[in-house]
N, CA and C atoms as an extended XYZ file, in Angstrom:
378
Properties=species:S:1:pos:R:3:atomname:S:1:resname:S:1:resid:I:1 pbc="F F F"
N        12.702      -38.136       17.854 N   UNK     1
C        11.709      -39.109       18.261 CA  UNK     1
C        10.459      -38.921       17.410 C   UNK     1
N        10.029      -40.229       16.896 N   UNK     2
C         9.029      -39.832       15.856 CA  UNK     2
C         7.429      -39.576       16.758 C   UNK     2
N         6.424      -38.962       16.037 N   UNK     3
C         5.370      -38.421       16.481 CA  UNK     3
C         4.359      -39.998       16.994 C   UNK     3
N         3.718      -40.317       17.856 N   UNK     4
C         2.895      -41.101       17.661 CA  UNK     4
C         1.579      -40.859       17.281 C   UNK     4
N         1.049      -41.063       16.839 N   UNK     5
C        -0.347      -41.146       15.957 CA  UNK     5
C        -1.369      -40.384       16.671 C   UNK     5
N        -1.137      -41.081       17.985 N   UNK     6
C        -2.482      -40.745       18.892 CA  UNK     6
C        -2.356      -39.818       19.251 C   UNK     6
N        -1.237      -39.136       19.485 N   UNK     7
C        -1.068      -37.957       20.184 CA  UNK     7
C        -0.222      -36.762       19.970 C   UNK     7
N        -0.340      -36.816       18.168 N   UNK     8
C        -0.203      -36.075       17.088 CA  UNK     8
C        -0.109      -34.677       17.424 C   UNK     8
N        -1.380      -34.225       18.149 N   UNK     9
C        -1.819      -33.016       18.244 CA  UNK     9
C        -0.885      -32.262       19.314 C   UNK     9
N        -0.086      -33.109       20.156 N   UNK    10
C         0.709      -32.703       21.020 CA  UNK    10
C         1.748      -32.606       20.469 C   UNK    10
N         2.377      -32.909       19.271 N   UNK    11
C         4.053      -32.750       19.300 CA  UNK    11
C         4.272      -31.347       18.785 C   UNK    11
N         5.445      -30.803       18.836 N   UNK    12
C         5.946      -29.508       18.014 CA  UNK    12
C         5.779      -29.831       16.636 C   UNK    12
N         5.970      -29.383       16.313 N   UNK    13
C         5.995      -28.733       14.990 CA  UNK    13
C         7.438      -28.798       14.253 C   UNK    13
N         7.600      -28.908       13.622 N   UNK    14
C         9.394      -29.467       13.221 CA  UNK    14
C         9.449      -28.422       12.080 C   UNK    14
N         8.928      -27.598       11.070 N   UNK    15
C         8.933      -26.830       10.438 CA  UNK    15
C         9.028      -27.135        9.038 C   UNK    15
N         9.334      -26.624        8.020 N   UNK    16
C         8.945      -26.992        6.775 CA  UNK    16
C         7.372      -26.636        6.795 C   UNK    16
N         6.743      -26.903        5.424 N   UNK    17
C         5.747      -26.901        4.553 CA  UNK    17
C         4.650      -27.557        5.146 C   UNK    17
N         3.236      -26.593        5.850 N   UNK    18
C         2.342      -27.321        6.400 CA  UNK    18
C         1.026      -26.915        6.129 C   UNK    18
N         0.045      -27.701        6.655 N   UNK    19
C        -1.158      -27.252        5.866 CA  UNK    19
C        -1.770      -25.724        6.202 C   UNK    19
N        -0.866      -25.221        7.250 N   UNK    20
C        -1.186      -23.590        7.118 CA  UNK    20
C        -0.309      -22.669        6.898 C   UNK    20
N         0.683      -23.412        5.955 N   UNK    21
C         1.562      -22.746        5.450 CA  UNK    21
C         1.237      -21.702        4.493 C   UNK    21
N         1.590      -20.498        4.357 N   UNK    22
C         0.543      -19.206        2.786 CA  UNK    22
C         1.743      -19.766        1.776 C   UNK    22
N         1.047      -19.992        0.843 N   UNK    23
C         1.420      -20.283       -0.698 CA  UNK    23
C         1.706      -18.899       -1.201 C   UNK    23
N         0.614      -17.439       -0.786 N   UNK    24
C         0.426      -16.199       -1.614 CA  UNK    24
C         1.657      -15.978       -1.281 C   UNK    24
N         2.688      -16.004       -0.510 N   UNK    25
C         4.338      -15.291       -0.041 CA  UNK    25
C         3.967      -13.656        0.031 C   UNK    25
N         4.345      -12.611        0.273 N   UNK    26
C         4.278      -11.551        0.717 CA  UNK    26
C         3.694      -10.637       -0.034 C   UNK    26
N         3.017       -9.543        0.216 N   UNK    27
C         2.456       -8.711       -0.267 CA  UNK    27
C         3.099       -7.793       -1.133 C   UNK    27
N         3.935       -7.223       -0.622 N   UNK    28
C         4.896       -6.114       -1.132 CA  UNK    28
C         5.594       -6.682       -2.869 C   UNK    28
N         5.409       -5.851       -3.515 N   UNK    29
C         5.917       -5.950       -4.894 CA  UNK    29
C         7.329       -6.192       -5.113 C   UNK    29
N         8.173       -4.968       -4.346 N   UNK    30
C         9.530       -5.220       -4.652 CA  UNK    30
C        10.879       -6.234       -3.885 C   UNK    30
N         9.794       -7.776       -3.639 N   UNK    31
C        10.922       -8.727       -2.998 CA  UNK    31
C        11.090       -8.939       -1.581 C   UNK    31
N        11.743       -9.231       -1.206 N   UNK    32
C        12.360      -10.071        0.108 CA  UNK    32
C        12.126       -8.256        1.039 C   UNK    32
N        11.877       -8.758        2.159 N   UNK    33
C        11.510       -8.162        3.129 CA  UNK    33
C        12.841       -7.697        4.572 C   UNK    33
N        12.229       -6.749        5.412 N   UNK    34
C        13.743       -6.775        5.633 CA  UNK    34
C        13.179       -5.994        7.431 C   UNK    34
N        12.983       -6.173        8.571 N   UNK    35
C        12.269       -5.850        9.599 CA  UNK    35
C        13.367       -4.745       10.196 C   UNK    35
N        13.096       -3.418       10.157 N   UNK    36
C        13.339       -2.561       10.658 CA  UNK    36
C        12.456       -1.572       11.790 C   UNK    36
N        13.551       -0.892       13.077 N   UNK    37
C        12.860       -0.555       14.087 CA  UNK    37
C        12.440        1.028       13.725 C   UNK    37
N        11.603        1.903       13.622 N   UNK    38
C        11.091        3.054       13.776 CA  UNK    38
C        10.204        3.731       14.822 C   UNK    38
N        10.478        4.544       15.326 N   UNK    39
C         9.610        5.329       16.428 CA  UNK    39
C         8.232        5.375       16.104 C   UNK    39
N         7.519        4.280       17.464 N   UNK    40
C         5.740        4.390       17.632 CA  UNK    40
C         4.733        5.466       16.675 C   UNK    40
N         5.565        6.630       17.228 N   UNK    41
C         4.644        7.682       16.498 CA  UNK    41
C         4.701        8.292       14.643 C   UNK    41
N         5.937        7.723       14.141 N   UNK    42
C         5.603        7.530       12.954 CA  UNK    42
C         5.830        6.581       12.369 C   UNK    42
N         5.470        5.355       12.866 N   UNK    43
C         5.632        4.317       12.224 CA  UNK    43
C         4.514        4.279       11.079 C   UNK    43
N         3.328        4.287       11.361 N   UNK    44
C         1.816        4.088       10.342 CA  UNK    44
C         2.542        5.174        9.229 C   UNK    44
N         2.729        6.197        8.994 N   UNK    45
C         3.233        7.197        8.002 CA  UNK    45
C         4.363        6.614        7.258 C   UNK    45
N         5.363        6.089        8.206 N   UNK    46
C         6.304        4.892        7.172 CA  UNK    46
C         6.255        3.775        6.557 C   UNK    46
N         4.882        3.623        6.920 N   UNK    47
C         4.256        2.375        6.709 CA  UNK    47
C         3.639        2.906        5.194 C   UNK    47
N         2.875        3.642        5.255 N   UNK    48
C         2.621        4.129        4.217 CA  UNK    48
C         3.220        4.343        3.328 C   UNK    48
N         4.198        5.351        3.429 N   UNK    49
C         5.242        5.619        2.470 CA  UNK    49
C         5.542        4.542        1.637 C   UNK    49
N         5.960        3.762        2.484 N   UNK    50
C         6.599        2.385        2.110 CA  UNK    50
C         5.904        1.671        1.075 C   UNK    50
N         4.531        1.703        1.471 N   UNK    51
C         3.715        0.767        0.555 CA  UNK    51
C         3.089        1.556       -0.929 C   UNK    51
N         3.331        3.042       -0.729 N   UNK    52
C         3.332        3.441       -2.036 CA  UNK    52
C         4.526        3.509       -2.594 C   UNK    52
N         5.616        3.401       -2.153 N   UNK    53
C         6.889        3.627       -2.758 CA  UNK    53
C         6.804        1.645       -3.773 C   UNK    53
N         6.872        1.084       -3.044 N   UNK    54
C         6.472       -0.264       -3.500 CA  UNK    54
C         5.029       -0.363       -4.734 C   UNK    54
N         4.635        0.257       -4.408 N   UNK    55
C         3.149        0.230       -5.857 CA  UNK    55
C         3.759        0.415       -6.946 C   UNK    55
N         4.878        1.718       -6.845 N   UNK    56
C         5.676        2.359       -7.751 CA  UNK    56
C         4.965        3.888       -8.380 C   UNK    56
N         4.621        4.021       -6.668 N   UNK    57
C         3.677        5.451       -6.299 CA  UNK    57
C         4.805        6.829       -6.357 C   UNK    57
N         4.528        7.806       -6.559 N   UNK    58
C         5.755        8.955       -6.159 CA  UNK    58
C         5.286        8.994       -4.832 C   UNK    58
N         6.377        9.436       -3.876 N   UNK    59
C         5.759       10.280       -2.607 CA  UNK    59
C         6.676       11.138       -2.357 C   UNK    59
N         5.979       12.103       -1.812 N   UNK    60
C         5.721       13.758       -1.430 CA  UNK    60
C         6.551       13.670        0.050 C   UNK    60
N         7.856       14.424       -0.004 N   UNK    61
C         8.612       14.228        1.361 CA  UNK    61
C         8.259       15.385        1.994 C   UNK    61
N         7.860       15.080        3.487 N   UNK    62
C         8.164       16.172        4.191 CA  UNK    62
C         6.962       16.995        4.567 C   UNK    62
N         7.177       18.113        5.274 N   UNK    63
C         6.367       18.538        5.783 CA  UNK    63
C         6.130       19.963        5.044 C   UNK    63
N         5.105       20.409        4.400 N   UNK    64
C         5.358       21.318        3.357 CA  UNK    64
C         3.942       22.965        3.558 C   UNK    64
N         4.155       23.825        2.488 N   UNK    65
C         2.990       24.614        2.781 CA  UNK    65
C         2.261       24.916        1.203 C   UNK    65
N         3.117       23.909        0.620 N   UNK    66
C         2.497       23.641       -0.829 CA  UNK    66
C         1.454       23.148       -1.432 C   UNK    66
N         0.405       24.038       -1.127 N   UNK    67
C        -0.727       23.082       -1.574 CA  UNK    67
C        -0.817       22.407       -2.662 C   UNK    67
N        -0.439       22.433       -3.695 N   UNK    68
C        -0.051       20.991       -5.225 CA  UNK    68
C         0.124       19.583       -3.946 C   UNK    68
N         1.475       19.917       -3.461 N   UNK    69
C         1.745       18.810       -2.892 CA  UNK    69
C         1.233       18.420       -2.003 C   UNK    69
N         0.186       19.079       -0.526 N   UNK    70
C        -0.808       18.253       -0.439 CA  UNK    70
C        -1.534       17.851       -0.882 C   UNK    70
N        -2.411       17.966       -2.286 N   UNK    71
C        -3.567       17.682       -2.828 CA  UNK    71
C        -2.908       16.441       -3.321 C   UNK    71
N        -2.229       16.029       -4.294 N   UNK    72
C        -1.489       15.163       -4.564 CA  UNK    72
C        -0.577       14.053       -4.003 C   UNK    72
N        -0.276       14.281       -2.536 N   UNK    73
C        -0.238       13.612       -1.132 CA  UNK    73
C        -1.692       12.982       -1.054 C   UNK    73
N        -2.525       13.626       -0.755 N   UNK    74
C        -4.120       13.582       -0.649 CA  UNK    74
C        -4.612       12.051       -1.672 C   UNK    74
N        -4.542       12.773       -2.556 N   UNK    75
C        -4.267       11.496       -3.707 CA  UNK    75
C        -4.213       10.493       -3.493 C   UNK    75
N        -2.763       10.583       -3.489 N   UNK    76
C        -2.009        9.333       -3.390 CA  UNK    76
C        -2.505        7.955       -1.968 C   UNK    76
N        -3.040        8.915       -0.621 N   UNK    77
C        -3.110        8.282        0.450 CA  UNK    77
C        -4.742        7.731       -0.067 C   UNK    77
N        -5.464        8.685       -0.539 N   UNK    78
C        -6.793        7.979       -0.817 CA  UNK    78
C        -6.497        6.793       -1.834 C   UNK    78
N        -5.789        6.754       -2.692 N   UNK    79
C        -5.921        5.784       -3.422 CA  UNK    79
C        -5.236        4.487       -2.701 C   UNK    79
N        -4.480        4.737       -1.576 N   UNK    80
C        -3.709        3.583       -0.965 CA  UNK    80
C        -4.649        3.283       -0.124 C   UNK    80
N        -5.525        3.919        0.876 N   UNK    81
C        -6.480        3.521        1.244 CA  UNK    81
C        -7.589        2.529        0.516 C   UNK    81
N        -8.130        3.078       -0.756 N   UNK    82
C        -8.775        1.929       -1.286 CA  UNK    82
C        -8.600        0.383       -1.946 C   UNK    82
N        -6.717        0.929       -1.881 N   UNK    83
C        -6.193       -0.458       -2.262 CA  UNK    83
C        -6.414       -1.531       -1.338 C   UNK    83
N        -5.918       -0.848        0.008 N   UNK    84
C        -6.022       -1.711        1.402 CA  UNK    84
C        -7.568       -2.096        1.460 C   UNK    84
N        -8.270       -2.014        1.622 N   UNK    85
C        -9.483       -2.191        1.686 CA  UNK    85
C       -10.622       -3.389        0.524 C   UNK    85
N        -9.622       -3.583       -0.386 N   UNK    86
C       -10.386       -4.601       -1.293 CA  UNK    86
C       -10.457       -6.045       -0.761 C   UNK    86
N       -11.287       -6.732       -0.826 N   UNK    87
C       -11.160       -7.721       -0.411 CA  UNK    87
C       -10.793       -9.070       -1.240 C   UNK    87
N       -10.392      -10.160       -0.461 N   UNK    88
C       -10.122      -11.181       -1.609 CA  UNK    88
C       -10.504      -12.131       -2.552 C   UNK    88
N       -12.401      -12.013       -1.664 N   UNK    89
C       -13.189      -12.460       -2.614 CA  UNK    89
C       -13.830      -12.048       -3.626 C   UNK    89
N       -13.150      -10.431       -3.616 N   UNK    90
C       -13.912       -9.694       -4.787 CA  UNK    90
C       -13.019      -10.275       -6.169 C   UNK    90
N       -14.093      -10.683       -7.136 N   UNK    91
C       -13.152      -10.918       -8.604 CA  UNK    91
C       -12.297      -10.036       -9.150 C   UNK    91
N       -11.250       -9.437       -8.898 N   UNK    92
C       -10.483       -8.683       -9.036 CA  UNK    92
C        -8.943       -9.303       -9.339 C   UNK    92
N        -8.052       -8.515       -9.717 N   UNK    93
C        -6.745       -8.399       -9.214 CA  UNK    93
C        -5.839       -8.301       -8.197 C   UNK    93
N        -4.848       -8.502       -7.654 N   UNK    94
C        -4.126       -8.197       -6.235 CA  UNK    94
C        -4.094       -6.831       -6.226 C   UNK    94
N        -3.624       -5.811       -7.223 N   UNK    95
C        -3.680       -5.056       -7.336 CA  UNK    95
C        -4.638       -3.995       -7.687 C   UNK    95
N        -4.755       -2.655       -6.968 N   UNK    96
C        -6.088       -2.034       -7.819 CA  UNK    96
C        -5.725       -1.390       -8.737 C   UNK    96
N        -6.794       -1.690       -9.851 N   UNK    97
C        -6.385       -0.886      -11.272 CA  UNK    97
C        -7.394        0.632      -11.391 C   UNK    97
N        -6.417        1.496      -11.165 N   UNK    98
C        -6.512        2.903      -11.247 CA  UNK    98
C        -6.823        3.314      -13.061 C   UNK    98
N        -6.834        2.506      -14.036 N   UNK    99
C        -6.788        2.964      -15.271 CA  UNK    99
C        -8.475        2.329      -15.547 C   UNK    99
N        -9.449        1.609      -14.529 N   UNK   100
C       -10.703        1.634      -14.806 CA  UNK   100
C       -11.788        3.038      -15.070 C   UNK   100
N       -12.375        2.646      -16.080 N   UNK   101
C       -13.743        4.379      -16.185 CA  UNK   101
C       -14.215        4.901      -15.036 C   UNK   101
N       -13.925        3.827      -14.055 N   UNK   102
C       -14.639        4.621      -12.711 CA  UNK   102
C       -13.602        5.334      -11.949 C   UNK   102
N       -12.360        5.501      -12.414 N   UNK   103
C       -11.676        6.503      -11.874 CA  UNK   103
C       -11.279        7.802      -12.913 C   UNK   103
N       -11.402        7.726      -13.858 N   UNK   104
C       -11.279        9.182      -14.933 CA  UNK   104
C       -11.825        9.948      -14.181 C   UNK   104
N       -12.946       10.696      -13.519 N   UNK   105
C       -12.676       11.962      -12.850 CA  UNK   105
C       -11.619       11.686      -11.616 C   UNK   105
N       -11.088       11.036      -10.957 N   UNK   106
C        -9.862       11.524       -9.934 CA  UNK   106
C        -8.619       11.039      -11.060 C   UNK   106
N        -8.572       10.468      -12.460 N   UNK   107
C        -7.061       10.543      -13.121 CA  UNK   107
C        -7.410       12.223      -13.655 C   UNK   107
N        -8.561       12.792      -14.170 N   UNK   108
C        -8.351       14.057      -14.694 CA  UNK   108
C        -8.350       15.116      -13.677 C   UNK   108
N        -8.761       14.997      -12.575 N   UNK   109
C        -8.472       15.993      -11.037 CA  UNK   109
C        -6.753       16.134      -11.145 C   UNK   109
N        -6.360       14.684      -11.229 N   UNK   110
C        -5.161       14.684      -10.471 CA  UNK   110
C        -4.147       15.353      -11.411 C   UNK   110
N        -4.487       15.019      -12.703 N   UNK   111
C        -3.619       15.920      -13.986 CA  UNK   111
C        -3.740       17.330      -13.537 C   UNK   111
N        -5.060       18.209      -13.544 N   UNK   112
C        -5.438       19.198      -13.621 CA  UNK   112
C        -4.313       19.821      -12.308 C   UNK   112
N        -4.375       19.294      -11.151 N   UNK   113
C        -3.775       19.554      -10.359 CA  UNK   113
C        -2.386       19.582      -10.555 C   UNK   113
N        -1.597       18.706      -11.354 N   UNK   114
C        -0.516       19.020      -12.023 CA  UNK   114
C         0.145       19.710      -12.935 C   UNK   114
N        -0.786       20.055      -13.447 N   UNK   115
C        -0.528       20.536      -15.141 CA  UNK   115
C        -1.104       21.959      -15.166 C   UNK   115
N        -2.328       21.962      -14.778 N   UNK   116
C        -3.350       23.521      -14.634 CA  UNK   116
C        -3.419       24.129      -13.267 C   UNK   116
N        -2.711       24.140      -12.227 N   UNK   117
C        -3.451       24.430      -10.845 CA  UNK   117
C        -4.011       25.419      -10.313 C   UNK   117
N        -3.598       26.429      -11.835 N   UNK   118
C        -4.237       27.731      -11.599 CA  UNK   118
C        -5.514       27.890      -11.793 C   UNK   118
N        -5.929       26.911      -12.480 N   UNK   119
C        -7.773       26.780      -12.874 CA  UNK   119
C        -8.748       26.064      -11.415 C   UNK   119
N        -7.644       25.728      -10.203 N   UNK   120
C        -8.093       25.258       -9.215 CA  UNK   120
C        -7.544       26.236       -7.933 C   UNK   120
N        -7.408       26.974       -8.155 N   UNK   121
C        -6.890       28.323       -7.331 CA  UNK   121
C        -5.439       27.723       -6.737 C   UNK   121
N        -4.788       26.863       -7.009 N   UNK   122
C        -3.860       26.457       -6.496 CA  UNK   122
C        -2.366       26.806       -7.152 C   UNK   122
N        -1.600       27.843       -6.166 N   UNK   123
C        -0.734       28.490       -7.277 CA  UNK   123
C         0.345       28.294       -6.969 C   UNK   123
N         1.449       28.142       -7.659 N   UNK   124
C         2.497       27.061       -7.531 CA  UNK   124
C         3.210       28.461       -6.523 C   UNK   124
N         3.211       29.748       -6.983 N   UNK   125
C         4.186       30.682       -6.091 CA  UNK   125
C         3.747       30.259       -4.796 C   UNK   125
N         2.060       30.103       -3.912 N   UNK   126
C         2.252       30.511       -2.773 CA  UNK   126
C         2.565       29.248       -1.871 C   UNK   126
């Protein structure tokens, strides 16, 4: 039954393409999406994971006593934090670019922490 004019605002909605339809399609980098159930209490942590694994972030499994791999966990969550946080009217990219001058001291922390960790008391034995 077609809509009448006057009283437009009352009919359903029939679906397809509408004026509040998002054009942007999904956030996530690597494609089609897929809704899976996980337990309340670590869901936000899989959530995470998830969205650095998708940046084409490494992540750090598990529960560890390695300090490299928290600092570098550490990292990784601060920098996903500031991704989340940009907004869309800033002139920017979708993405945040980590290779700007204003991040060379946390790209040379984060080397040092990889490469030297003994110059940061951080020692791969303990």
């Amino acid at each position: 039954m077609p809509c009448n004019k006057a009283i437009r605002g009352f009919c359903m909605n029939r679906g397809g393409v509408t004026s509040t339809t998002w054009d942007s399609g999904s956030s996530w980098q690597s494609g089609k999406t897929k809704v899976i159930r996980v337990p309340e209490a670590i869901a936000d942590e899989v959530m995470r994971c998830a969205r650095l694994i998708d940046a084409g972030n490494a992540v750090l499994h598990g529960n560890t006593d390695d300090k490299i791999e928290i600092v570098l966990s550490a990292i990784a969550a601060y920098i996903e934090i500031r991704s989340c946080s940009r907004h869309a009217n800033q002139h920017t990219t979708k993405k945040l670019d980590i290779s700007a001058r204003t991040w060379d001291e946390m790209r040379k922390f984060t080397a040092m922490v990889r490469h030297e960790p003994n110059k940061l008391g951080l020692n791969k034995n303990e």
